[in-house]
C-alpha positions in Angstrom: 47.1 -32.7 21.3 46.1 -29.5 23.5 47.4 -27.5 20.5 45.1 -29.2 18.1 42.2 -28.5 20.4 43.4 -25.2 20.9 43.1 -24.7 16.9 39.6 -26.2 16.8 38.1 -24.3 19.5 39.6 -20.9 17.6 38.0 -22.5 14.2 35.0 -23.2 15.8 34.7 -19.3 17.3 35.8 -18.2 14.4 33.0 -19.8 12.4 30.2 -18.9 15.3 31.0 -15.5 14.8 30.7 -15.3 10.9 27.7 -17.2 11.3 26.4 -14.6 13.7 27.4 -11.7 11.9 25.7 -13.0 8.7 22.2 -14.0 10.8 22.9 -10.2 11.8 23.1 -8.5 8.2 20.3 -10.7 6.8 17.9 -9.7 9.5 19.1 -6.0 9.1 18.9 -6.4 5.5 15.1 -8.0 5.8 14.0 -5.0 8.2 15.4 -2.0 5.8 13.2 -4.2 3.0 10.4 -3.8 5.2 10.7 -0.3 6.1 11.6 0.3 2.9 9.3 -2.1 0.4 6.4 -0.3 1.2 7.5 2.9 -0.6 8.8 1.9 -3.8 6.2 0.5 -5.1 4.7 4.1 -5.5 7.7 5.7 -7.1 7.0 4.7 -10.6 3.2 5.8 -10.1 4.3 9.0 -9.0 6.8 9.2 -11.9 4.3 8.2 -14.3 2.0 10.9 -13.0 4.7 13.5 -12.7 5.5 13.1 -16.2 2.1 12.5 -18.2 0.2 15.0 -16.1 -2.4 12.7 -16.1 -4.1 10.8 -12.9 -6.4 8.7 -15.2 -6.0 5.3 -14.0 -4.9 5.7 -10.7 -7.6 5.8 -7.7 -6.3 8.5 -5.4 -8.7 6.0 -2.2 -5.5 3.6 -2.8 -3.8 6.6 -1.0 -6.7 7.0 1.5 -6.6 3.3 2.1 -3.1 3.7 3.1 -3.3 6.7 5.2 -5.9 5.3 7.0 -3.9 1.5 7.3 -1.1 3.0 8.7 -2.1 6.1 10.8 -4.5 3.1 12.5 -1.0 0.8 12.9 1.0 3.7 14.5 -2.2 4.2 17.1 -2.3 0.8 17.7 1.6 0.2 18.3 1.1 2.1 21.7 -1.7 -0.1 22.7 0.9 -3.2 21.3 4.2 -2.6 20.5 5.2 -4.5 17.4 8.1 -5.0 15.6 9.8 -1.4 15.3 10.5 -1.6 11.8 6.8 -2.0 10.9 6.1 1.3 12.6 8.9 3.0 10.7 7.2 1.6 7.5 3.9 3.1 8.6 5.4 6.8 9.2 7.5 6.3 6.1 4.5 5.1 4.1 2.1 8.0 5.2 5.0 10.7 4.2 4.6 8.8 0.9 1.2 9.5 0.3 0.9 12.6 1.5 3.6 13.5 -2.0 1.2 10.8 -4.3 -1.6 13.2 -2.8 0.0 16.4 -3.3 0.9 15.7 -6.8 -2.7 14.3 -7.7 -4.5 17.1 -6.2 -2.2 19.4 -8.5 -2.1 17.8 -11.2 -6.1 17.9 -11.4 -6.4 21.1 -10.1 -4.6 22.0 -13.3 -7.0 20.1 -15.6 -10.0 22.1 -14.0 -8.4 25.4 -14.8 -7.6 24.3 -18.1 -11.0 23.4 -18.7 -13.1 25.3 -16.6 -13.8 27.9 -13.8 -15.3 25.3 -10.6 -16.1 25.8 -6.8 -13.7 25.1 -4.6 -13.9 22.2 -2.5 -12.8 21.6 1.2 -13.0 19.1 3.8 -14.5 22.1 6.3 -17.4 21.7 3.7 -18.3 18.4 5.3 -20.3 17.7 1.5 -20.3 14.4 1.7 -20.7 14.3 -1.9 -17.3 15.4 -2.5 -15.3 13.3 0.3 -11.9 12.8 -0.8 -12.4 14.9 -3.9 -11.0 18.2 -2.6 -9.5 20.7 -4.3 -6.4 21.7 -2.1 -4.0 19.5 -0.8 -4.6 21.2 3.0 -8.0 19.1 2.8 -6.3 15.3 3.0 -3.9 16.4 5.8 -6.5 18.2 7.9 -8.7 15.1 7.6 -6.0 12.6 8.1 -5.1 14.4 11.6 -8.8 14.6 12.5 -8.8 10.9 12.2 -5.7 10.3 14.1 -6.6 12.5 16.8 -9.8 10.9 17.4 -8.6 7.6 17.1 -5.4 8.3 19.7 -7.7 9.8 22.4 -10.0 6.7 22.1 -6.4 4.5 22.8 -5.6 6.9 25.5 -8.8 5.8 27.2 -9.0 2.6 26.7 -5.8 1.1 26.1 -6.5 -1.4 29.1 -9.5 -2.6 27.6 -7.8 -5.3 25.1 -10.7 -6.1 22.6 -10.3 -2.3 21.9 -7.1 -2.1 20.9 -6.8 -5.7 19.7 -10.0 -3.9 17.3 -7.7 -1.3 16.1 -4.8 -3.5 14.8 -7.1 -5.6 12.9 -8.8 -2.0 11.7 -5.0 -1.1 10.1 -4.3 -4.3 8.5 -7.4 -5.6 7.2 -7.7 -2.0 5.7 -4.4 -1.7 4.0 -5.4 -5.5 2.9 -7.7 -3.8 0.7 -6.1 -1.2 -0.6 -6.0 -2.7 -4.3 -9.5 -2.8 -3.9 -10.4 0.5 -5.3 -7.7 0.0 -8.4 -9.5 -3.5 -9.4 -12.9 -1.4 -9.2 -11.9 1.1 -11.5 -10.2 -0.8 -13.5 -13.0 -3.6 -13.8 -15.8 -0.3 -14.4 -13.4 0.8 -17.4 -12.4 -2.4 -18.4 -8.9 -1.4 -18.7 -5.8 -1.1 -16.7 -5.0 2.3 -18.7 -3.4 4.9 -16.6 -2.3 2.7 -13.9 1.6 1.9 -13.6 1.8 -2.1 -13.9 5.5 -2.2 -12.2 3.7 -0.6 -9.2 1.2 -4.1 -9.2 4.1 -6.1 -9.9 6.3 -4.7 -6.8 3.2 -4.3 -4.7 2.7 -8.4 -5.4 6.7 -9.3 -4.3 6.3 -6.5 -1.5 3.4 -8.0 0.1 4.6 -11.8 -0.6 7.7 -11.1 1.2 5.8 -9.2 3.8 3.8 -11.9 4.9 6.2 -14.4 5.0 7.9 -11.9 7.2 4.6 -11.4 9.3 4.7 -15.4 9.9 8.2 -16.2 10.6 8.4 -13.1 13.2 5.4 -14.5 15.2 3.8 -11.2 14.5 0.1 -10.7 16.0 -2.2 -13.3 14.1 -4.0 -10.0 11.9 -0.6 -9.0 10.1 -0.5 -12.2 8.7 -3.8 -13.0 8.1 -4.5 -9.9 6.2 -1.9 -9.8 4.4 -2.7 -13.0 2.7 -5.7 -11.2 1.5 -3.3 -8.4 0.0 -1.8 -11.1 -1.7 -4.9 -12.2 -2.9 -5.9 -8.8 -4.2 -2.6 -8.3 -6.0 -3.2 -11.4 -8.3 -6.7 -10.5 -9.1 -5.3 -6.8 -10.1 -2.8 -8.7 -12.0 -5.3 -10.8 -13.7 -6.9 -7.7 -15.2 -4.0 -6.3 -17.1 -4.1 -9.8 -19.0 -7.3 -9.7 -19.3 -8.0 -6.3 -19.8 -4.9 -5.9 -22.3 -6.7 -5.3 -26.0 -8.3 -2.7 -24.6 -5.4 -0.8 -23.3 -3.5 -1.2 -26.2 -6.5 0.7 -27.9 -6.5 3.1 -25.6 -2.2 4.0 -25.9 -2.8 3.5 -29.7 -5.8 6.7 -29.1 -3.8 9.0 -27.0 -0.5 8.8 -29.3 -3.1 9.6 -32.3 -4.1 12.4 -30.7 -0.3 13.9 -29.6 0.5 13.4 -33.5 
């Protein structure tokens, strides 16, 4: 009898401690997706880009949306500490567009020499007229650390006074919430979804579903998750438009192989 109870209590460990280690690899394997996710959405963009040479139909303010999302998020992480695989995904994500930037900012700096002789233009012009149109890469990372700079002495200051920094989280997230918001303006003022990479849309969508869902289960503060519902949102509208916008950029696919031939 002691035996058999002996055996059952050894099952029974046994089975606790597979169940354990398996609670442990899928929570591991749910933070690398988070840290992760983020990024690989933009690879095929930056692919795309890389090899057409061509940023038509890609809005570089999805990149400043994202700068700005995130740089707030790693501000507001030392007025809150979060969940530290959502910080790495903010550093990880800013590295990120910092290479979509670079390789934009090439790419049309390029065009402009093909086609003609312009002023350069710098973020030390202060034009406002030509925010986040500059014409050296130096410009977005010189504007990016202004804003953090600012934004982390304000924290420094007032990181007892909660509204403040409770202000800055909803800041990050409710901005990166509307990061598609630029790619459905251009696309909607074109009327075509030409130029922009739809598996970036479609892993954007599953990203930010599985995001959220993370955002709600973890018990995240209330502006993750409300925000990125509204991503969510935004992804399906974007969506929307390459069904509804496909005739035309079939037309447009149809005019630029015509005019390689």
């Amino acid at each position: 009898m002691e035996e058999t109870n002996a055996s059952d209590t050894t099952e029974e460990n046994h089975f606790q401690t597979i169940q354990a280690l398996t609670v442990q690899l899928i929570t591991v394997s749910c933070e690398l997706a988070i840290m992760l996710g983020g990024v690989v959405p933009y690879v095929p963009q930056y692919v795309q880009i890389r090899k057409s040479q061509n940023t038509q139909g890609f809005s570089l303010y999805v990149c400043l949306a994202l700068l700005m999302a995130n740089t707030m998020r790693i501000v507001f992480w030392f007025g809150k500490h979060y969940e530290t695989p959502l910080l790495i995904q903010s550093i990880l994500m800013n590295i990120c567009m910092f290479a979509l930037v670079q390789l934009c900012v090439k790419v049309n700096t390029k065009e402009v020499i093909v086609q003609e002789r312009r002023r350069e233009r710098v973020f030390t012009d202060f034009d406002p007229a030509f925010f986040w149109k500059w014409t050296d890469f130096s410009s977005y990372v010189e504007f990016t650390m202004t804003v953090a700079a600012l934004a982390s002495m304000l924290m420094y200051f007032l990181i007892e006074y909660k509204p403040f920094v409770e202000f800055i989280g909803f800041v990050a997230v409710f901005t990166e919430a509307l990061l598609g918001v630029p790619q459905f303006y251009r696309n909607l003022r074109n009327k075509s979804t030409y130029g922009m990479s739809v598996p970036m849309v479609l892993m954007w969508t599953t990203g930010d579903v599985f995001k959220t869902s993370y955002f709600y289960l973890r018990n995240t503060p209330p502006q993750f998750f409300i925000c990125g519902s509204l991503q969510v949102m935004v992804d399906m509208m974007i969506l929307c438009q390459v069904y509804i916008y496909r005739e035309n950029t079939l037309k447009k696919k149809r005019s630029e192989r015509n005019l390689n031939l």
